[in-house]
TIDO-586492 format. One line per field, with one value per residue (C-alpha): residue number from 1; residue in one letter; x, y, z. Coordinates in Angstrom, 2 decimals. Layout:
N
k <- [NUM / ...] $
r <- [a / ...] $
px <- [X / ...] $
py <- [Y / ...] $
pz <- [Z / ...] $
REM end
This chain:
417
k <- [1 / 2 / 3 / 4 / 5 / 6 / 7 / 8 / 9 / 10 / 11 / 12 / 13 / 14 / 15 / 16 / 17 / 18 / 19 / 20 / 21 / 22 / 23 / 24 / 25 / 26 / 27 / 28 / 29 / 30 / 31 / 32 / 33 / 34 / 35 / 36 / 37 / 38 / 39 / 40 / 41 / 42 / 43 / 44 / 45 / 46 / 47 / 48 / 49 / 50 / 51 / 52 / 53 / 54 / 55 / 56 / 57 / 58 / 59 / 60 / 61 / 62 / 63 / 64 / 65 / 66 / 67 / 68 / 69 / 70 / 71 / 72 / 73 / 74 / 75 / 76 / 77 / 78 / 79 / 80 / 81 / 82 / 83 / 84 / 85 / 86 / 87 / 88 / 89 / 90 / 91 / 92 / 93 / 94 / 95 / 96 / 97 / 98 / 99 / 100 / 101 / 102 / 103 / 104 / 105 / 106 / 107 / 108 / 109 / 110 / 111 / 112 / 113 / 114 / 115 / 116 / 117 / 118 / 119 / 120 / 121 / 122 / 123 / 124 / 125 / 126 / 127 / 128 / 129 / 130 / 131 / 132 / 133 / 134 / 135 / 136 / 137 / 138 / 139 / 140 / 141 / 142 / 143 / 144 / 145 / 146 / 147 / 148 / 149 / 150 / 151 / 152 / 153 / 154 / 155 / 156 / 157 / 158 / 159 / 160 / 161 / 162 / 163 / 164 / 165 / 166 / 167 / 168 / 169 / 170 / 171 / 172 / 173 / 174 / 175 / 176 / 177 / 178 / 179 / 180 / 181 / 182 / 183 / 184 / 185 / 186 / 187 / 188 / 189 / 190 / 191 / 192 / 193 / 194 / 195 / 196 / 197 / 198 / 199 / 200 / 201 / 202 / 203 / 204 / 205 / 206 / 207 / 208 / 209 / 210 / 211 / 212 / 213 / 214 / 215 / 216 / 217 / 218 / 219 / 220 / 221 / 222 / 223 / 224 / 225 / 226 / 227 / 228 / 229 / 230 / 231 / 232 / 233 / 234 / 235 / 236 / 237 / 238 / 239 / 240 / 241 / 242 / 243 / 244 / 245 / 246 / 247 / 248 / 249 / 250 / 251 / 252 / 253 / 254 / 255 / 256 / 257 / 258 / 259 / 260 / 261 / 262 / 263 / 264 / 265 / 266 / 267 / 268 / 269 / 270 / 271 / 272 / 273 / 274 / 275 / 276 / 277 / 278 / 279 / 280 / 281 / 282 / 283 / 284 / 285 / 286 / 287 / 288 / 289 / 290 / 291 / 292 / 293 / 294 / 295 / 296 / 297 / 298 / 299 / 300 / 301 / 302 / 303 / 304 / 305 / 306 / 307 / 308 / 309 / 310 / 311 / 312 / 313 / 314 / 315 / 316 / 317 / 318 / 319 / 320 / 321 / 322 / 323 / 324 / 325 / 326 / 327 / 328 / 329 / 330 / 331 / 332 / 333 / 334 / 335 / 336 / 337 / 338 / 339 / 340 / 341 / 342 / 343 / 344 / 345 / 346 / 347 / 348 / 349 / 350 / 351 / 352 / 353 / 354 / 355 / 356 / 357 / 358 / 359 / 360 / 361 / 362 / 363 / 364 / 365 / 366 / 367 / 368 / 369 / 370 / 371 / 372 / 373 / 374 / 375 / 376 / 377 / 378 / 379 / 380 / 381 / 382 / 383 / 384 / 385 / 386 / 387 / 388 / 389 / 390 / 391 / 392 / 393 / 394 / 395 / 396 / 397 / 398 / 399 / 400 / 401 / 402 / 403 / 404 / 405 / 406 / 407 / 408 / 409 / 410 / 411 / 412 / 413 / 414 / 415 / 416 / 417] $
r <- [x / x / x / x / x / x / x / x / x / x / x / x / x / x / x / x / x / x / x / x / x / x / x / x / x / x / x / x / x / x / x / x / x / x / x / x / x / x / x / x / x / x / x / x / x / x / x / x / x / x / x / x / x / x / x / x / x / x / x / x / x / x / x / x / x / x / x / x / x / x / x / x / x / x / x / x / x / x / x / x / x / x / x / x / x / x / x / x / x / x / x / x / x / x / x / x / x / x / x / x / x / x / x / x / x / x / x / x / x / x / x / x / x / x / x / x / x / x / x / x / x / x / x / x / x / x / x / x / x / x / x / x / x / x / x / x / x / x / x / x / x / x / x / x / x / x / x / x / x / x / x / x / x / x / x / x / x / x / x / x / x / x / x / x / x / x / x / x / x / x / x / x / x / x / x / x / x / x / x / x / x / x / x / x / x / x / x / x / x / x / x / x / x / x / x / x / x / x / x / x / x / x / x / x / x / x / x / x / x / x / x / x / x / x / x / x / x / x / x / x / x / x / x / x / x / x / x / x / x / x / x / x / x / x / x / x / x / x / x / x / x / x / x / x / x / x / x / x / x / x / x / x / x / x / x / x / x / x / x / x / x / x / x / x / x / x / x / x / x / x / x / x / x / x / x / x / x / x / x / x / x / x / x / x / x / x / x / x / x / x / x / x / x / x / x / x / x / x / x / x / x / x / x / x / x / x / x / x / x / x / x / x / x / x / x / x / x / x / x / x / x / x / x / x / x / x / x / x / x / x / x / x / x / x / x / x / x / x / x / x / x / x / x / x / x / x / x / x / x / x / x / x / x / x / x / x / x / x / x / x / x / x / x / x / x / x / x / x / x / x / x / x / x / x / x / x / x / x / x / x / x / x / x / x / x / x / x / x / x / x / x / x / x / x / x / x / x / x / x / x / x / x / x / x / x / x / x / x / x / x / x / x / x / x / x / x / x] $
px <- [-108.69 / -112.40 / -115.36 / -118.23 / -121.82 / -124.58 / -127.20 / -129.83 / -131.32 / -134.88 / -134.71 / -137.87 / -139.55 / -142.80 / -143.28 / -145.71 / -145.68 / -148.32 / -148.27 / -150.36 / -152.47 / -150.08 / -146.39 / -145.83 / -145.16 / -145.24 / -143.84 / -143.66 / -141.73 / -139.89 / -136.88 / -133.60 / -130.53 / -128.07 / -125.98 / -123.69 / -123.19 / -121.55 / -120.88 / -117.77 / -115.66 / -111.99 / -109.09 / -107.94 / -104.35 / -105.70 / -109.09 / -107.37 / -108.54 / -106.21 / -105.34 / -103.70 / -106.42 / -108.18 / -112.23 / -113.36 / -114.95 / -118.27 / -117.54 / -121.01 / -121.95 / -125.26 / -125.87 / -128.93 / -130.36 / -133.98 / -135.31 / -138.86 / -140.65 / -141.62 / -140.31 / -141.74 / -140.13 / -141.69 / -141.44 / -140.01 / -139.99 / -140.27 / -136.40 / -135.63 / -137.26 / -136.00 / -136.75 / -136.43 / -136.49 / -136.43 / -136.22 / -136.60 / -133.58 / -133.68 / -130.52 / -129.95 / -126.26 / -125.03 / -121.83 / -119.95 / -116.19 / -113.18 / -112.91 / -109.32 / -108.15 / -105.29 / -103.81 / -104.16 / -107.98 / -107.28 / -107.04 / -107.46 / -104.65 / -102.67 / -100.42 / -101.57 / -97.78 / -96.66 / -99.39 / -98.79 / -102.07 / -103.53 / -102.85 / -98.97 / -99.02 / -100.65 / -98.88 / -95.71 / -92.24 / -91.61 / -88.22 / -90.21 / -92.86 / -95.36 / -96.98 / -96.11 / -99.62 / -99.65 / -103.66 / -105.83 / -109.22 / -112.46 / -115.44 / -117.99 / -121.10 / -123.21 / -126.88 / -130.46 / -128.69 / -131.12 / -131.02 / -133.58 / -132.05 / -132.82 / -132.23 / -132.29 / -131.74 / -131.56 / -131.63 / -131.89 / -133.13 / -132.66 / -134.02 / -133.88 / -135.81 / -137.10 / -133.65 / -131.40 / -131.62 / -129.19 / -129.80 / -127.41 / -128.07 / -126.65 / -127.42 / -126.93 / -124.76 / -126.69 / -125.43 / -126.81 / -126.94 / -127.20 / -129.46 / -130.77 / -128.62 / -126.83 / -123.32 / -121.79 / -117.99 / -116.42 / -112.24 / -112.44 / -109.37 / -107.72 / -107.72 / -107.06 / -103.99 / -102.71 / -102.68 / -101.36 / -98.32 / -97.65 / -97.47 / -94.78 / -93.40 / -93.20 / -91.63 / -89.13 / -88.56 / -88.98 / -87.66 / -88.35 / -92.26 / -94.81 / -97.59 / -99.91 / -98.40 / -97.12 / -101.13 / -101.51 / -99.05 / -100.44 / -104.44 / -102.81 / -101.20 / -104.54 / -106.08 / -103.49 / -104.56 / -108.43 / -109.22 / -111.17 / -110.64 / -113.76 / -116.25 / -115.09 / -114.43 / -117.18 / -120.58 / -123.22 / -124.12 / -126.24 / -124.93 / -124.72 / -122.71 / -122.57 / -121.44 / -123.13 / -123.85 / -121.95 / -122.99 / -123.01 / -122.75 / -124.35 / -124.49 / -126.21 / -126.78 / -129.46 / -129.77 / -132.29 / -130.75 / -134.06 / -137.22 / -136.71 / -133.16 / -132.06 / -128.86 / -127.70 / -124.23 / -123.79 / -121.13 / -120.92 / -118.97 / -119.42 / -117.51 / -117.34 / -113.75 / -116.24 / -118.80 / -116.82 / -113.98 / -114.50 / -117.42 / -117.61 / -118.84 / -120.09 / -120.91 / -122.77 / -124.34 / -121.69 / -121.55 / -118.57 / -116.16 / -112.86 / -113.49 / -114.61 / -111.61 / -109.26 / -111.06 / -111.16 / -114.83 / -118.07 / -119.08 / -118.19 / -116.04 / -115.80 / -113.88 / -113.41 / -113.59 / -111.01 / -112.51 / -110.61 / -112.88 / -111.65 / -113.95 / -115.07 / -116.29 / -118.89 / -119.32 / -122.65 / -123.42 / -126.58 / -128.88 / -132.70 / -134.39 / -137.73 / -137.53 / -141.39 / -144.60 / -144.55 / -141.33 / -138.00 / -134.73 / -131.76 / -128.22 / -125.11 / -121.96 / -120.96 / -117.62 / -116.52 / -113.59 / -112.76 / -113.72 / -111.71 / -107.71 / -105.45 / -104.89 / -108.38 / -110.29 / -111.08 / -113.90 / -116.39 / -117.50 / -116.99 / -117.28 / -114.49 / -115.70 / -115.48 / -117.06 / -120.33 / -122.32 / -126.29 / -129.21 / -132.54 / -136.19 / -139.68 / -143.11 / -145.78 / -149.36 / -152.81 / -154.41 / -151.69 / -148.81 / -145.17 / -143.22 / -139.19 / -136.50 / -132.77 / -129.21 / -125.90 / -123.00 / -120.24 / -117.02 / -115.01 / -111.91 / -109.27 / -107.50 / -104.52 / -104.68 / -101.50 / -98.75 / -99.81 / -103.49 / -105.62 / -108.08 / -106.76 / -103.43 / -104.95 / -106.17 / -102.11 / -101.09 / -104.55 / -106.72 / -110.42 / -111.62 / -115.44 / -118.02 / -122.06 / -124.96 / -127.86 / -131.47 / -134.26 / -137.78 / -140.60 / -144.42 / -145.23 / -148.86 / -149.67 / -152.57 / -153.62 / -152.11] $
py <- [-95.04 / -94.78 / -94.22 / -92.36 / -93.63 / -92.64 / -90.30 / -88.94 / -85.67 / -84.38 / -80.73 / -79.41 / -75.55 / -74.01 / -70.43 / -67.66 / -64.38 / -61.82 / -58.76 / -56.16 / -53.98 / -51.52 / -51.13 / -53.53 / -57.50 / -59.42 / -63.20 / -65.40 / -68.56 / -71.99 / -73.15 / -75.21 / -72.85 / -75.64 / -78.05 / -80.82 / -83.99 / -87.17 / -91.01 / -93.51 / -95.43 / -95.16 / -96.27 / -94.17 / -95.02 / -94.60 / -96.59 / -100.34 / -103.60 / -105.64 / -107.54 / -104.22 / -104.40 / -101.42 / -100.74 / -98.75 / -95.70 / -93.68 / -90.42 / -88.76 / -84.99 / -83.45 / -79.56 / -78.15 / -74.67 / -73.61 / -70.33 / -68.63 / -65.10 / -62.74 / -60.52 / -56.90 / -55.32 / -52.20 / -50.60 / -47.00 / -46.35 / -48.80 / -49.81 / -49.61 / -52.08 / -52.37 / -55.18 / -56.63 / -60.06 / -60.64 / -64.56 / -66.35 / -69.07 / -72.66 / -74.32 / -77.76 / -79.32 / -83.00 / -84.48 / -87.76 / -88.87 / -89.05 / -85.03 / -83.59 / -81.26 / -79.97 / -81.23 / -77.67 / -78.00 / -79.78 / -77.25 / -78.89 / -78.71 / -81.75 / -80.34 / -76.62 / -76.07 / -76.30 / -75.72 / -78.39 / -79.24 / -82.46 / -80.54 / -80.96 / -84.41 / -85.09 / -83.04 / -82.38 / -84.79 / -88.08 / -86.24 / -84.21 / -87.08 / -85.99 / -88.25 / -87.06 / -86.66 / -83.76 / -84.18 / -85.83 / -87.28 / -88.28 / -89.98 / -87.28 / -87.69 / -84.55 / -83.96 / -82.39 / -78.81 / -76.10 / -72.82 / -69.96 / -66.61 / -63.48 / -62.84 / -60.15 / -59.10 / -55.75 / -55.71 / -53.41 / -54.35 / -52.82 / -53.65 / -51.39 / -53.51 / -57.09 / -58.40 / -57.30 / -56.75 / -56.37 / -56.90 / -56.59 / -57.60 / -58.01 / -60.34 / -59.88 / -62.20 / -64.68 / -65.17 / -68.84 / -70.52 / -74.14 / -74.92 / -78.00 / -80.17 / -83.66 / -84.47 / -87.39 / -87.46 / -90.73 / -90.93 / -94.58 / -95.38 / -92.01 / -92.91 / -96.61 / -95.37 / -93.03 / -96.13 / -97.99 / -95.50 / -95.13 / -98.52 / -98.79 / -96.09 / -98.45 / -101.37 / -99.61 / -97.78 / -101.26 / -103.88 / -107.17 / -105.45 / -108.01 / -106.76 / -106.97 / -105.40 / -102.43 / -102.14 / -101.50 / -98.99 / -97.14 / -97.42 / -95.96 / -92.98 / -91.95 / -92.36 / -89.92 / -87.30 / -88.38 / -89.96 / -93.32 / -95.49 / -97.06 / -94.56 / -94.52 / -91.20 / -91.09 / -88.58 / -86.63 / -83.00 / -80.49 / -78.72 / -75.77 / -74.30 / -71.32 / -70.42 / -67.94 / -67.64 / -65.34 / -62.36 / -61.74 / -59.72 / -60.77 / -59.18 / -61.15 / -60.07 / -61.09 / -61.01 / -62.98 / -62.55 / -64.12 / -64.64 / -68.99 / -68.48 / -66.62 / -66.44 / -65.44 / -64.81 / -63.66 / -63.55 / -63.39 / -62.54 / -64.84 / -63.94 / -67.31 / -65.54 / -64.19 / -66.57 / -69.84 / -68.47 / -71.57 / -73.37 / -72.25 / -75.35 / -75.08 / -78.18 / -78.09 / -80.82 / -83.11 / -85.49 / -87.36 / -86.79 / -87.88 / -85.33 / -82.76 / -83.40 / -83.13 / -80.20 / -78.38 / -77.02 / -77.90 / -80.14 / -77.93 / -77.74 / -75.24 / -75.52 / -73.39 / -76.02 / -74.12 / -73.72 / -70.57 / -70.98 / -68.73 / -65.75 / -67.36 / -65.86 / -68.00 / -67.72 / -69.05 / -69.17 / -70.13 / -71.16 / -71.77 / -72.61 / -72.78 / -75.90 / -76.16 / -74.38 / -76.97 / -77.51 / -75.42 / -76.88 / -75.81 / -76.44 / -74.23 / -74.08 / -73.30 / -72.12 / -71.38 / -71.49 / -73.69 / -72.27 / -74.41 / -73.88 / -77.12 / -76.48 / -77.79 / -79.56 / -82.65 / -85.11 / -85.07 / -81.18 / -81.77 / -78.62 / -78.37 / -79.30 / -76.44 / -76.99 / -77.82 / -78.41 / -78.60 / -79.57 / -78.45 / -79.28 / -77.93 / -79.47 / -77.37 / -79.54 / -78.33 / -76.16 / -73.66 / -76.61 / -76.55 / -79.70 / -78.78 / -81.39 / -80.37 / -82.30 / -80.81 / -82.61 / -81.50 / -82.26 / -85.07 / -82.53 / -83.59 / -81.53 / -82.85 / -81.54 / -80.33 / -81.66 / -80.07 / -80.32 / -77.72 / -80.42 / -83.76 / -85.36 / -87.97 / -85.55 / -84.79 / -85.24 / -86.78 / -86.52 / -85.52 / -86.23 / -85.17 / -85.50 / -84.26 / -85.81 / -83.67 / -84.24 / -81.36 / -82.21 / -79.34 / -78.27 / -74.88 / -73.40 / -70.37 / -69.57 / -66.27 / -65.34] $
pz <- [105.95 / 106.21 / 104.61 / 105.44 / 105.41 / 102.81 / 104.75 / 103.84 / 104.90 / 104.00 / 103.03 / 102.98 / 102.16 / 101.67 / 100.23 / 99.32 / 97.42 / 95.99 / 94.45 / 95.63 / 93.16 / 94.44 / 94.39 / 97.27 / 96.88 / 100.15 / 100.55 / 103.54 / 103.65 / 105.36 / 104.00 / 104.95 / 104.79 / 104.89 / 106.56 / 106.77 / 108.68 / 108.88 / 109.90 / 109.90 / 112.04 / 112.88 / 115.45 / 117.74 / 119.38 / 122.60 / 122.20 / 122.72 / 124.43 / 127.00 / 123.83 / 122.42 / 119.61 / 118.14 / 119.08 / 116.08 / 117.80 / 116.32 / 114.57 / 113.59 / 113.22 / 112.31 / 111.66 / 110.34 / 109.82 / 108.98 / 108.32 / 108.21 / 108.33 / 105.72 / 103.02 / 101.89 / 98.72 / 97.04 / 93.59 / 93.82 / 89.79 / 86.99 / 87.28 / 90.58 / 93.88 / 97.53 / 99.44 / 103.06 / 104.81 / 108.22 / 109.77 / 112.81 / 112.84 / 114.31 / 114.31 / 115.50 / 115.94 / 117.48 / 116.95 / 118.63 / 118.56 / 120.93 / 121.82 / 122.62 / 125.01 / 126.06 / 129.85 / 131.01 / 131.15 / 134.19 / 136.63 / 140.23 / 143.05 / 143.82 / 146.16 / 147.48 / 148.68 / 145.26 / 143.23 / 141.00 / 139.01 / 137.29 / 134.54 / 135.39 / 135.79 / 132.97 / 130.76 / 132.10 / 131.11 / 132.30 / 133.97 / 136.23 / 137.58 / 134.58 / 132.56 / 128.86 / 127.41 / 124.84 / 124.59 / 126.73 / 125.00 / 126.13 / 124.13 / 123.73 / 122.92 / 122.53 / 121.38 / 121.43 / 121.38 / 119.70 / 118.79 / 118.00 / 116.50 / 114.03 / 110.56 / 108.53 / 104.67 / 102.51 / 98.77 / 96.34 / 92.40 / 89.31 / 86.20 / 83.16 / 80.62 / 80.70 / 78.94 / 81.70 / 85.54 / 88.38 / 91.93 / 95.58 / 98.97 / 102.55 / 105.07 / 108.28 / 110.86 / 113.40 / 116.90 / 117.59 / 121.55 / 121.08 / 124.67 / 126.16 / 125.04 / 126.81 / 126.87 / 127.62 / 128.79 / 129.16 / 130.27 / 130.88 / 128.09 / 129.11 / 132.59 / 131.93 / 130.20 / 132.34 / 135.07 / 132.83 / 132.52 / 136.13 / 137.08 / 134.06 / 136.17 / 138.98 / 137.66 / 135.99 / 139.74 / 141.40 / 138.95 / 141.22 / 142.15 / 141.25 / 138.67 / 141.26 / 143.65 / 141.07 / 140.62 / 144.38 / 144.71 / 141.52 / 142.82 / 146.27 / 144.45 / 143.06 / 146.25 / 147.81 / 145.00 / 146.14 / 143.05 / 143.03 / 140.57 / 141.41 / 140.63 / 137.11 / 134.78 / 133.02 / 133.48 / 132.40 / 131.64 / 130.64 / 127.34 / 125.38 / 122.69 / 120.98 / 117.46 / 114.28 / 110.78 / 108.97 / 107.20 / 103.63 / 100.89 / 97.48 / 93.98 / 90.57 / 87.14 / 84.76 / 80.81 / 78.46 / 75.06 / 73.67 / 74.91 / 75.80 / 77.29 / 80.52 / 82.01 / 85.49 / 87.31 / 90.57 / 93.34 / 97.39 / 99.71 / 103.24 / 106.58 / 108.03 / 109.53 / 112.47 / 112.62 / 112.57 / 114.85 / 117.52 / 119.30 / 122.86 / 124.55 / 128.53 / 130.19 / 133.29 / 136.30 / 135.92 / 139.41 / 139.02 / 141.99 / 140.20 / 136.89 / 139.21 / 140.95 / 138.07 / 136.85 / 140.07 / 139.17 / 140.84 / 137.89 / 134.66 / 131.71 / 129.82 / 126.21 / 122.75 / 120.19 / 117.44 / 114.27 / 112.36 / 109.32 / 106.73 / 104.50 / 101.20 / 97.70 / 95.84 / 92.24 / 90.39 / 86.75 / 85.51 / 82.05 / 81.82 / 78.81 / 77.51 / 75.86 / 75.07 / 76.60 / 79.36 / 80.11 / 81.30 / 81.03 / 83.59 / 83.58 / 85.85 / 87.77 / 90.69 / 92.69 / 96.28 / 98.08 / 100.89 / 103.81 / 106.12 / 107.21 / 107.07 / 110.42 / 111.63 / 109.17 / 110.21 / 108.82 / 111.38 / 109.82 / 105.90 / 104.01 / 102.07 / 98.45 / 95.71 / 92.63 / 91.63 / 88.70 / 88.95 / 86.59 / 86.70 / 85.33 / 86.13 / 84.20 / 84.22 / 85.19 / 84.65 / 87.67 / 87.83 / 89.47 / 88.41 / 89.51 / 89.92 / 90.12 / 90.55 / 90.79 / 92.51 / 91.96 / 93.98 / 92.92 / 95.23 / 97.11 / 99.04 / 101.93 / 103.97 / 107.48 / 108.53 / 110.55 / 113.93 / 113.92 / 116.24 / 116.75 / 117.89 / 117.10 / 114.85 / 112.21 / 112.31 / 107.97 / 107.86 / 104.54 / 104.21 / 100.73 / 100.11 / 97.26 / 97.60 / 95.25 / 96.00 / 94.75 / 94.89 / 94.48 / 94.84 / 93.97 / 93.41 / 93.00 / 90.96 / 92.63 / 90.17 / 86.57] $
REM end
């Protein structure tokens, strides 16, 4: 069990609007869309010292979008209004913690008269010469990877009388290309391990074979497959990685039985099914002749990082009240469905908490300045993975329990009544 450290992450946003003499009202805007991220410590099986103790290995994730551009909406009659958004995107994403892939990855030749791979060796029985390993992992460490993209929006308004209005919009999906990023990929306890196996393999062969000697042999048999122990498995790369936002489709109603108290519903629909299929991940300029080797690439590594997100509805109710001339009282609830399959959630990318209940207050100061302050409570949710995890092996049965306090702060400016 472990427990996750208390971040904090600085959301900011700046916004305009005006309405023209006209029928036209134009707006132009920053803002933080979202994101998520993370930071604990836990033991791997692999990650042991020659004592056979556990070293508690970093797990830490970061993902942030932020949005900007413009919006246009114009007044066709009294009750109806069409509007339209469009956004440049900057997305930002880093994570660390021991990364698995399957033995297959490694794709160079041992033996061209066979064909028999690293990948074989590593993954294949102990009753054919293979090593066993279902996974192989390597510490990853990946970060600086940025993203610039588009984003658009439709909506269309109605509103009948100043009680009751209605509004629908769609927002369109983002294809994101996380660039310029590092990587670092470090098989030191994989490799450690795997030597460890095969000179098991010898003594169990060669009963009366001193350790030492058993070492020997085992360093030799590498060196036969051109693999140097003594350069290490561990290098650096460039990175990139590619994954979108999803689009949307939104619809909210309106009604203000009296003239202190408004109300609000509204519903979406979010295709995270598409957008959060996987995370291609290239990995390019690695040096490192015994990686290279085992990959059989010219310093690559290319990986889809399984994701399988699932399409979510989000349901948000709403109150504001007037409680004097000065000050406006909010209260609501909110509910979406988890996103994520049992199959691959794991802690690193939380976002599988449902329910949420938010408070709200704004103070109105003298020079046309509103202050606005806001809670979100999100409700603690637990998910077991399940018993064959897409991810790594350790999330196998694991639990990811997750719980959000969230704290808005803003300034507006009504710069003309």
């Amino acid at each position: 069990d472990a427990c996750g450290d208390k971040n904090l992450f600085p959301l900011g946003s700046i916004s305009y609007a005006r309405k023209t003499p006209g029928k036209l009202t134009y707006a132009a805007g920053i803002f933080t869309q979202g994101g998520m991220g993370a930071d604990f410590s836990l033991n791997h099986t692999l990650y042991k010292d020659a004592s056979l103790n556990f070293v508690p290995q970093p797990y830490h994730s970061k993902f942030a979008v932020v949005q900007g551009g413009g919006s246009l909406s114009y007044q066709l009659n009294k009750q109806l209004a069409i509007g339209a958004t469009a956004n440049l995107v900057y997305g930002q994403v880093e994570f660390q913690m021991p990364m698995s892939m399957p033995p297959s990855m490694l794709g160079g030749v041992i033996n061209p008269s066979t064909g028999m791979t690293f990948g074989n060796l590593f993954g294949g029985g102990y009753e054919s010469g293979g090593l066993g390993y279902t996974e192989l992992v390597a510490s990853a460490n990946m970060n600086t990877l940025k993203a610039l993209g588009f984003n658009g929006k439709i909506g269309l308004a109605y509103k009948p009388s100043d009680k009751f209005s209605l509004g629908i919009n769609y927002t369109l999906p983002v294809d994101l290309t996380y660039k310029n990023g590092k990587a670092q990929m470090d098989m030191t306890y994989q490799m450690d391990n795997a030597f460890g196996k095969v000179v098991a393999g010898i003594l169990q062969q060669y009963p009366n074979t001193p350790l030492p000697q058993a070492q020997q042999m085992a360093q030799g048999m590498f060196a036969n497959m051109d693999i140097d122990l003594t350069r290490g498995a561990s290098d650096q790369y460039d990175a990139e990685a590619r994954f979108g936002l999803p689009q949307s489709i939104a619809a909210g109603l309106f009604f203000a039985p009296t003239p202190k108290l408004r109300l609000a519903l509204d519903g979406e629909w979010i295709n995270w099914e598409k957008a959060f299929d996987q995370m291609d991940i290239t990995l390019t300029g690695g040096t490192n002749p015994n990686i290279n080797r085992m990959m059989g690439t010219q310093g690559s590594i290319s990986m889809a990082f399984p994701m399988y997100w699932e399409n979510t509805v989000v349901i948000r109710s709403g109150a504001e009240y007037d409680a004097t001339r000065s000050l406006t009282l909010r209260a609501g609830y909110a509910y979406g469905s988890n996103p994520v399959p049992a199959t691959t959630v794991f802690p690193v990318f939380p976002a599988i908490v449902t329910d949420h209940l938010t408070a709200g207050i704004s103070v109105k100061l003298p020079r046309g300045l509103v202050l606005n302050g806001a809670y979100e409570y999100a409700f603690q949710n637990d998910q077991k993975a399940s018993a064959n995890s897409l991810v790594a092996d350790e999330y196998n049965n694991s639990t990811s329990s997750l719980e959000n306090h969230i704290f808005h702060v803003s300034l507006s400016w009504l710069l003309k009544k």
